[in-house]
C-alpha positions in Angstrom: 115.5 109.5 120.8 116.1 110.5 117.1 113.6 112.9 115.9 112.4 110.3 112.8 111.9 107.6 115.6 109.3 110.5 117.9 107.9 111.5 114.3 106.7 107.6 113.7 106.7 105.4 116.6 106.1 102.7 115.0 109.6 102.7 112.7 110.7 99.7 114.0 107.9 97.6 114.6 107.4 98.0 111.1 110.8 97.2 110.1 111.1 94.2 112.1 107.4 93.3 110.7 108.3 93.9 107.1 111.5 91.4 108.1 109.5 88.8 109.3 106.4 88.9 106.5 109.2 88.7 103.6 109.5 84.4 104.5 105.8 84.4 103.2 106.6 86.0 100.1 106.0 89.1 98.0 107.6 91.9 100.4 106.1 94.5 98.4 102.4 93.4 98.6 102.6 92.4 102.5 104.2 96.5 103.3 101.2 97.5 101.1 98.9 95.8 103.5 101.1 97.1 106.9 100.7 100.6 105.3 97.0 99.5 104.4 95.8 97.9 108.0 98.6 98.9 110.9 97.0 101.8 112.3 93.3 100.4 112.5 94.5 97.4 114.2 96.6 99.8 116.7 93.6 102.1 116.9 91.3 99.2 118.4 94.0 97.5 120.5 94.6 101.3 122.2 90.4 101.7 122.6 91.1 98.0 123.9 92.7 99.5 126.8 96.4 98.2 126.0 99.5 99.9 126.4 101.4 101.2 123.5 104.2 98.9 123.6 101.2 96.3 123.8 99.6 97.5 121.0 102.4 97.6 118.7 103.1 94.3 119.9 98.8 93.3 118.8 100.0 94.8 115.5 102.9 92.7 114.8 101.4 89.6 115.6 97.9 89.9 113.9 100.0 91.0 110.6 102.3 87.6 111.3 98.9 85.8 111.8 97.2 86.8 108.9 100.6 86.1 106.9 100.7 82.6 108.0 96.8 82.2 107.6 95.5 84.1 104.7 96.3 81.2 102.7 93.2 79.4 104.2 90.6 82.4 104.5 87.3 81.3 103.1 85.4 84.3 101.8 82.0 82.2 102.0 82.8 81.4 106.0 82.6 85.6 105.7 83.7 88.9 105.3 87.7 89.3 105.7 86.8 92.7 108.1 85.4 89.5 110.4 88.1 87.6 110.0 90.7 90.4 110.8 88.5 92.0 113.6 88.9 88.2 114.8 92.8 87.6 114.4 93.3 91.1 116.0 90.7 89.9 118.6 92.8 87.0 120.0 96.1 89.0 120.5 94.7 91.6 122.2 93.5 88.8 124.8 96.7 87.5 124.7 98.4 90.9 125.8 95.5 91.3 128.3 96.6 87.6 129.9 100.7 88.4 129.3 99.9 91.2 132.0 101.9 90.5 135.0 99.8 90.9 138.3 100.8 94.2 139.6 100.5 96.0 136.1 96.7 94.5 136.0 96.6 96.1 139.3 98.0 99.4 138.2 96.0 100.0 135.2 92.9 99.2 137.2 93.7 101.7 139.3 94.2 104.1 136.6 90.6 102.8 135.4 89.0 103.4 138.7 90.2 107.3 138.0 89.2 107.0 134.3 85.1 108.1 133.1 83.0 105.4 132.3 83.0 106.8 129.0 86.5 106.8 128.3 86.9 103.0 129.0 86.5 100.3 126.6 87.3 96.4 128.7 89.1 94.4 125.6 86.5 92.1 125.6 83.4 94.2 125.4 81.9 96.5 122.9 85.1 95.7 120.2 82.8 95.2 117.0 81.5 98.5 117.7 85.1 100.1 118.3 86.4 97.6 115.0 83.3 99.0 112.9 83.9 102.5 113.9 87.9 102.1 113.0 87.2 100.1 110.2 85.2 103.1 108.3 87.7 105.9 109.8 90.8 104.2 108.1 89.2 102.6 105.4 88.6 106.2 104.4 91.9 107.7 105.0 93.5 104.9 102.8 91.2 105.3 100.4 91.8 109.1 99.7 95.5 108.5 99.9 95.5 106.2 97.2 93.1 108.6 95.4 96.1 111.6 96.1 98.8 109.4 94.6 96.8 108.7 91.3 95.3 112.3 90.4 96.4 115.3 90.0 98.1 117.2 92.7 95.7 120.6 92.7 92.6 118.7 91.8 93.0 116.5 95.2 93.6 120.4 96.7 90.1 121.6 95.5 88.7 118.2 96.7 90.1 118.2 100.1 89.1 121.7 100.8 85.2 121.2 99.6 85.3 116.8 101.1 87.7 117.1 104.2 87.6 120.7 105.4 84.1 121.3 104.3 84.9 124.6 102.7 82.1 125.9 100.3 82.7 125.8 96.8 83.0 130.0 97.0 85.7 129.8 99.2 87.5 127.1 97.6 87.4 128.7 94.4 88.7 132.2 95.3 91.1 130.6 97.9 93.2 128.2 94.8 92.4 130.4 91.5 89.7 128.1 89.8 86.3 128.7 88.6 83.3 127.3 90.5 82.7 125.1 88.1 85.7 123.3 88.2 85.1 122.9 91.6 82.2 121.3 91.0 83.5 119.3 88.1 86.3 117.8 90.6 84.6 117.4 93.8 82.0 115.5 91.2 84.9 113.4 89.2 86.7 112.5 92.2 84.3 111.4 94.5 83.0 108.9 92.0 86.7 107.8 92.0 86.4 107.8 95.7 83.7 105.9 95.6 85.5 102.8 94.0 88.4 103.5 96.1 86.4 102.6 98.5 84.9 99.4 97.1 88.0 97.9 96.0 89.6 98.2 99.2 86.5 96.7 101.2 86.3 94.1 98.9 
């Protein structure tokens, strides 16, 4: 296997994806939302209990689904994280009832050797595992919009005091600025953070 293809497993799911999404439009805006949602809905269809190849499978089709459906999403019937946790929902089912016997079999085996803790059924618990995915990548998208838009040593200082929870000391004497810059960034961009946030959960 080519070392690009181990380095992002998901290359041609997403190409075949991007493919597909291009009948309903603006190619651009629907790789912005691959880039955007993918790996949350891959994250909850692994905590699921799927398979990779059946997760990237959940992620194709719930991308194709909201594609085809977004047209009709009604923000007063609710949020779109609902709507989303509930198109993803339905093709994780689906991959759970595509099972062939023996694989059911199989994997419950593997269960039966598995801690309690470490299994999550498909059809039990998911708006906690959504919630908890939701926040985790909502975050990470956030602060990589936030590191495309400011500039490259001011992210530096804020990663090292935000992400790596270095003190303000340390982060100073580790990239040459005063501690009051330090302060003046982690201050500045966190407020940009903050509406990084809100934009994207709106």
């Amino acid at each position: 296997m080519p070392r690009s293809a181990k380095a992002d497993p998901l290359l041609v799911t997403r190409q075949s994806l991007i493919a597909r999404l291009q009948d309903w439009g603006d190619a651009r805006k629907w790789q912005e939302f691959f880039e955007t949602y993918w790996h949350l809905i891959y994250s909850v269809a692994m905590r699921s209990g799927l398979k990779d190849d059946e997760a990237q499978e959940v992620v194709q089709e719930t991308c194709i689904a909201v594609a085809k459906n977004v047209g009709r999403y009604d923000p007063k019937a609710g949020s779109f994280k609902a709507w989303m946790l509930q198109m993803s929902r339905w093709r994780i089912t689906d991959q759970f009832r595509k099972r062939p016997k023996n694989r059911q079999e199989r994997d419950n085996d593997d269960t039966r050797r598995t801690s309690t803790m470490d299994r999550l059924p498909a059809e039990q618990n998911l708006d906690t595992v959504w919630e908890e995915e939701w926040k985790r990548h909502l975050l990470d998208a956030a602060l990589s919009q936030l590191k495309r838009k400011v500039d490259a040593k001011h992210y530096q200082v804020f990663d090292c005091v935000l992400c790596k929870g270095w003190s303000a000391t340390k982060t100073a004497k580790s990239l040459g600025v005063s501690i009051a810059q330090v302060y003046l960034i982690k201050h500045r961009l966190k407020g940009l953070l903050k509406k990084e946030l809100a934009s994207l959960d709106r």
